[in-house]
N, C-alpha and C positions, 0 to 999 in steps of 0.2 A: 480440449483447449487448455495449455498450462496454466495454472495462477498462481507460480509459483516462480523465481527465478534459479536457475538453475545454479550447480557451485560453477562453472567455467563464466555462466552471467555476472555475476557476481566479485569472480577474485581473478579470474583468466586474463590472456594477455589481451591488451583494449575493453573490459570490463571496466565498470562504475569505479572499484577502487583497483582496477590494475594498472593505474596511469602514474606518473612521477607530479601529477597536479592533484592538488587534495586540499583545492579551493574549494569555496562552497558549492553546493549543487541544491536546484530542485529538481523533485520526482512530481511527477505531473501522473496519478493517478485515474486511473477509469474503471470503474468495477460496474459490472453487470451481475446482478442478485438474483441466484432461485425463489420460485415464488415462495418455497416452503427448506427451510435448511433440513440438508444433507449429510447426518453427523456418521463416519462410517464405522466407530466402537462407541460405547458408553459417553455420555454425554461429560464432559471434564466442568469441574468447579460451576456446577449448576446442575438445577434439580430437573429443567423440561426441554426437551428435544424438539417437542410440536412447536417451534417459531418460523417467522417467517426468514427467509435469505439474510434480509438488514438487518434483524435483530440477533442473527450470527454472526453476521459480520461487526455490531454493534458491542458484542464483548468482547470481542478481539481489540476493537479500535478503543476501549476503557485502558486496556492494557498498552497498546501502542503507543497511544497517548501522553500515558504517565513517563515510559519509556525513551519519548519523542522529549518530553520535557526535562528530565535529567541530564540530555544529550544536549540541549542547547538549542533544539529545534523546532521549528513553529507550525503550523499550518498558517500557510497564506492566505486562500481561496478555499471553497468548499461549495460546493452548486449541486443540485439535483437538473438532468437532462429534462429536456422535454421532446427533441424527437433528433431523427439524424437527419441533415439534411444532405449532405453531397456521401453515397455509401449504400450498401445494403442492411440487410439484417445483421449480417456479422459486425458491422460494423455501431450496433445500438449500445449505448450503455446508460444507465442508472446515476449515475453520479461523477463527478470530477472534483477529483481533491488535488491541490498545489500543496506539497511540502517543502519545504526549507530547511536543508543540514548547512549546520556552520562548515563542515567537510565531509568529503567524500568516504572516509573513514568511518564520521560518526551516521552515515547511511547505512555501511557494514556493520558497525555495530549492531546497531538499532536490530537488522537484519539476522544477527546472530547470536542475540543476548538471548539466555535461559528462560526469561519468565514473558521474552516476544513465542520461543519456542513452546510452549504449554499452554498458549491463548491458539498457536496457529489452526487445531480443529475446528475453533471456529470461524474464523477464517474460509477454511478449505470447505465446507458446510454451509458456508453463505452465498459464496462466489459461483458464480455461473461460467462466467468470465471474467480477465481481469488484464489490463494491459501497462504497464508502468515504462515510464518514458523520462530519462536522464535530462535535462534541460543546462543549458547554463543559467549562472546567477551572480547578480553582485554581492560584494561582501556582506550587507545588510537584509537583514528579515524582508524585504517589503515587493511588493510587485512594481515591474519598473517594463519600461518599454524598450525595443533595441534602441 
């Protein structure tokens, strides 16, 4: 299962930023976590490999974070699942996070800045699954209804 988006996801024609709108957008996150992270070279900017999924994914998201905030970008929402109800197994996940870029741009950014690229091991080590979903959104930070 990919947790990664791919470059045509990404910059391609009809992709997140291949559009002439470069209004705001949320990313409506789902990560499903291994029980135990998965690092596949040397452990990067840390000393122990033995953590669990979250707490790989958990350095990654120190870095996103700071990242996300330099860009103008917020986390809206953040929840831990408790089960799926309409779906299968593939369909279970761990978590849902709501982001918020001022633009579609600062999504890409985000996505292709240097110090998101040297956090992504952990990442890719934590993730089991992971699905990210383009949303519309109003100009402002905040969760709003149609």
């Amino acid at each position: 299962m990919p947790i990664e988006p791919t470059e045509e996801q990404l910059t391609g024609i009809g992709a997140v930023a291949g559009t002439d709108d470069d209004g705001p957008v949320v990313m409506l996150n789902l990560n499903r976590y291994r029980d135990r992270a998965a690092y596949e070279d040397a452990v990067p900017r840390c000393e122990q490999a033995e953590v669990s999924g979250r707490e790989a994914y958990a350095r990654y998201g120190i870095v996103a974070q700071s990242t996300l905030d330099d860009l103008g970008g917020r986390i809206l929402w953040y929840a831990g699942t408790e089960r799926t109800v309409i779906g299968d197994d593939s369909d279970r996940y761990d978590e849902v996070i709501a982001v918020w870029y001022p633009s579609r741009r600062a999504f890409l950014d985000l996505a292709l800045d240097p110090e998101i690229a040297e956090a992504l091991p952990h990442r890719r080590a934590g993730l089991e699954r992971a699905a990210l979903i383009c949303c519309e959104s109003g100009a402002e930070a905040v969760l709003a209804g149609a």
